[in-house]
C-alpha positions, 0 to 999 in steps of 0.5 A, a space after each residue: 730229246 730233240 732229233 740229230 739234224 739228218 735224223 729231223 730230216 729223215 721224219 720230215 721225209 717219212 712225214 712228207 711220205 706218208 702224206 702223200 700216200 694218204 692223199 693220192 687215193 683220194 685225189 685219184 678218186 676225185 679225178 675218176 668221179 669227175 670223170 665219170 670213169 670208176 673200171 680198173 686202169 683208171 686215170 685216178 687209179 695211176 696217180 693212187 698207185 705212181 705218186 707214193 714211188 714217185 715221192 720217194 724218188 723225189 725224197 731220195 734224190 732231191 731231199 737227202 735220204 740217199 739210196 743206200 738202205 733201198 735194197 735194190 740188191 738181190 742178195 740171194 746168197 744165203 737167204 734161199 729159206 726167205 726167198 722160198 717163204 716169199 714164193 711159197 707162204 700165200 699158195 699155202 696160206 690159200 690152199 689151208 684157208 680155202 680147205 678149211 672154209 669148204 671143210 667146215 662149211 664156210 665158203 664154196 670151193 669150185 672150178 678146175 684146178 687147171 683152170 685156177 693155176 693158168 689164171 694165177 700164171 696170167 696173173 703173174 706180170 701184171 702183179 710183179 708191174 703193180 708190186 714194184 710200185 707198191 712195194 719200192 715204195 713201203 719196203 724200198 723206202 718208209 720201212 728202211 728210213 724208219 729202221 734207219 733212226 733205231 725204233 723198235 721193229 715191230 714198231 715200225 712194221 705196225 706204223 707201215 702197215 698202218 700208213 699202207 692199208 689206210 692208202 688201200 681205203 679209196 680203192 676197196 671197192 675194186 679189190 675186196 667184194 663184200 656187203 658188209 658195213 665199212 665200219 667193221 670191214 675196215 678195221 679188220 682190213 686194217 689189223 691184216 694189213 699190218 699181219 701183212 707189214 710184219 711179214 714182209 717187213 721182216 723178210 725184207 730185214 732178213 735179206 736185206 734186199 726189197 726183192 722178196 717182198 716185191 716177189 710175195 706181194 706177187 704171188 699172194 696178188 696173183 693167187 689171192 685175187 684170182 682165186 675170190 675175184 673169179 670165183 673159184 672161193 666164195 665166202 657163203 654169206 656172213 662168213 667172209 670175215 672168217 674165211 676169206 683167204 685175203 687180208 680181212 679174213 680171220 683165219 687168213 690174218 691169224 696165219 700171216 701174224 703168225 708166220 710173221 711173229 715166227 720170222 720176228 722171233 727167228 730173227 732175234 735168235 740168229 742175232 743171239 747166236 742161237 
């Protein structure tokens, strides 16, 4: 059946986004190789991070989308139970990962606690800045205008997160530091990714309100990176595809499916009355 003219509209957008998503990396690549300039806070790393947002601005104010499924709204009444798994679900799920990886011999833990709380506090704002680019983008715009046309949840939560990790792919090599071969590191990226898309995606359906996510993507960020990037964890080598408390670790994607299929299921019932 062929699509309601505001429903071809919306795909086409969501086309032209995706697209542009797709792109800007590699563009911002090609700028930094020109340049010679490849350390964070590059000129390519700025078109890779401001052109997604910057589309869906565009799409929502000059090609028809609207704002009024953007969840620029806090909506915290009521909905203290996600906000609190935004905050807490990435401390824990590093804390669990971490404790079993040193447990069972698959990664050394090291440093002072103090130490690795007053890094992940530093983090904090940088994150929060970089996370309302990121997160406007996918749970502010792709995943309510593909909801908005009735596809199946979990369906749309996949596609996002497909679109979405593939947009990470050009910049790797800054956030992830591993010898393994691409071929196998990024399809496992990939399958957390999309763990990752369910999760927000529902706590951002359970809201109603892109806040959460822009506040989890925030802390995991900040605790996450601060605790693989300066050291604190470290995967002994072959065992990163199983221990790394980030997205292409096997337990850490094991645990964020889970918790994201726990609220996908949750969900359904508060619907059902149950």
């Amino acid at each position: 059946m062929k699509p309601s003219g505001a429903e071809g509209r919306t795909l086409r957008n969501v086309a032209i986004f995706s697209a542009a998503a797709l792109s800007c990396g590699w563009l911002g690549r090609l700028v930094d190789l020109k340049a010679e300039s490849d350390a964070s806070g590059s000129l390519g790393q700025l078109i890779w991070i401001v052109v997604p947002l910057l589309t869906m601005t565009i799409l929502r104010t000059r090609a028809g989308d609207g704002w009024k499924d953007f969840g620029l709204r806090p909506r915290m009444k009521g909905n203290g139970f996600p906000y609190a798994v935004s905050l807490l679900f990435f401390p824990v799920l590093a804390a669990l990962v971490a404790g079993a990886g040193a447990l069972l011999g698959w990664a050394d833990v090291s440093g002072p606690a103090s130490s690795l709380i007053a890094g992940v506090f530093a983090a904090l704002l940088p994150q929060f800045v970089k996370n309302l680019f990121e997160e406007f983008a996918w749970r502010g715009y792709m995943a309510p205008r593909l909801l908005g046309l009735g596809y199946p949840r979990l369906a749309v939560h996949v596609a996002v997160g497909l679109v979405w990790g593939a947009w990470h792919i050009p910049y790797l090599h800054l956030f992830f530091d591993t010898g393994e071969s691409m071929a196998t590191f990024i399809p496992r990226m990939m399958i957390g990714v999309v763990a990752m898309a369910v999760l927000y995606g529902e706590i951002r359906l359970a809201t109603g309100s892109v806040w959460p996510a822009v506040l989890m993507h925030t802390v995991g960020n900040a605790v996450v990176n601060t605790l693989v990037l300066d050291r604190y964890f470290v995967a002994r080598e072959g065992d990163g595809w199983i221990a790394a408390p980030s997205p292409e670790g096997l337990l850490a994607i094991a645990l964020t499916g889970l918790a994201g299929l726990w609220m996908y299921k949750r969900a359904g019932v508060k619907r059902r009355g149950g």
